[in-house]
C-alpha positions as CSV (number, residue, x, y, z in Angstrom):
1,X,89.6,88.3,74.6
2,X,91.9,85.9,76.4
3,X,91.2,86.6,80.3
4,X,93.2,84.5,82.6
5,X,90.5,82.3,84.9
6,X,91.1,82.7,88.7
7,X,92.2,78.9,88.8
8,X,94.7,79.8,86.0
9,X,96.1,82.8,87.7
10,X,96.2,80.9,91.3
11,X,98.1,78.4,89.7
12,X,100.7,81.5,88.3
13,X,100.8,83.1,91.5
14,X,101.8,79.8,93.1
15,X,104.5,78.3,90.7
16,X,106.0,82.0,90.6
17,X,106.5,81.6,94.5
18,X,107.7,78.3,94.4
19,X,110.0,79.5,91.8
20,X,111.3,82.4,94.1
21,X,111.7,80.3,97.3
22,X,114.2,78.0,95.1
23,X,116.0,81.1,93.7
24,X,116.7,82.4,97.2
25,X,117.6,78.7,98.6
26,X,119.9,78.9,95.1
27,X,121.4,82.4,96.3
28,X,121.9,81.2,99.8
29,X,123.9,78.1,99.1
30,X,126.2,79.9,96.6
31,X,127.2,82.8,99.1
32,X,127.7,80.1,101.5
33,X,130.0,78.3,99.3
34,X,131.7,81.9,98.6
35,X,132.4,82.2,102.4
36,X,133.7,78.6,102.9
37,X,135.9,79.0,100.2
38,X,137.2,82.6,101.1
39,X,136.0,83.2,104.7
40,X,135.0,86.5,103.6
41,X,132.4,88.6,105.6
42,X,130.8,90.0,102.9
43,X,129.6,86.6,101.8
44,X,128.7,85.4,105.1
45,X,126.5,88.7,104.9
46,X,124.9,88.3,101.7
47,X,123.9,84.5,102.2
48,X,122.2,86.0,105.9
49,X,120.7,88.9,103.4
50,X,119.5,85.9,101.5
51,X,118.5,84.2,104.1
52,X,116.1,86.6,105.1
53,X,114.5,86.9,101.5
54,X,113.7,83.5,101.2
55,X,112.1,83.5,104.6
56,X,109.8,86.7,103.1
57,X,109.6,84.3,99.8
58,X,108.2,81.5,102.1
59,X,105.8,83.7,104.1
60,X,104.7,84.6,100.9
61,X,104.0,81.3,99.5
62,X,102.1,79.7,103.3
63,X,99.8,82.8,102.0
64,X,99.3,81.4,98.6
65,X,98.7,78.3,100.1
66,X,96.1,78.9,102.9
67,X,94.2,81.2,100.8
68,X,93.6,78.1,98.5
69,X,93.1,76.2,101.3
70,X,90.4,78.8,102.3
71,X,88.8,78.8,99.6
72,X,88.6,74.8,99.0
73,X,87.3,74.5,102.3
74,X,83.5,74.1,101.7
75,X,83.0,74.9,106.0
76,X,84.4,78.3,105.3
77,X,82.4,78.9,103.0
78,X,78.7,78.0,105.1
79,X,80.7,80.0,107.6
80,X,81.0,83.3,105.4
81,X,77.0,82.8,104.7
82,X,75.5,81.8,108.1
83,X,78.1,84.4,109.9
């Protein structure tokens, strides 16, 4: 039985978030390079729609990130069992 460790799927959970923050900064730059090129609307749209996923993609990964944080942080910890 191959179970994935917590450390194991922590690191999965971040690299996968990492990897859609990049895609979406990817996505952005292209439509904006569309819209330069053209000066079409629709592009200048999509890169804002794009915009706006990567900001949910970043939210995402700071929530990754503090979580570990949280959880490395012996003090939270002796707060969880004293509080």
């Amino acid at each position: 039985m191959t179970e994935a460790t917590p450390r194991r799927t922590d690191e999965h959970n971040l690299r996968q978030a990492i990897s859609e923050v990049l895609e979406q900064i990817y996505a952005i730059e292209y439509s904006m390079g569309l819209f330069y090129r053209k000066g079409n609307d629709r592009d200048l749209a999509r890169a804002s729609d794009d915009l706006h996923d990567m900001r949910v993609a970043v939210d995402r990964l700071g929530a990754i990130i503090a979580a570990a944080d949280d959880a490395a942080d012996p003090r939270s910890k002796v707060a969880e069992t004293v509080g």
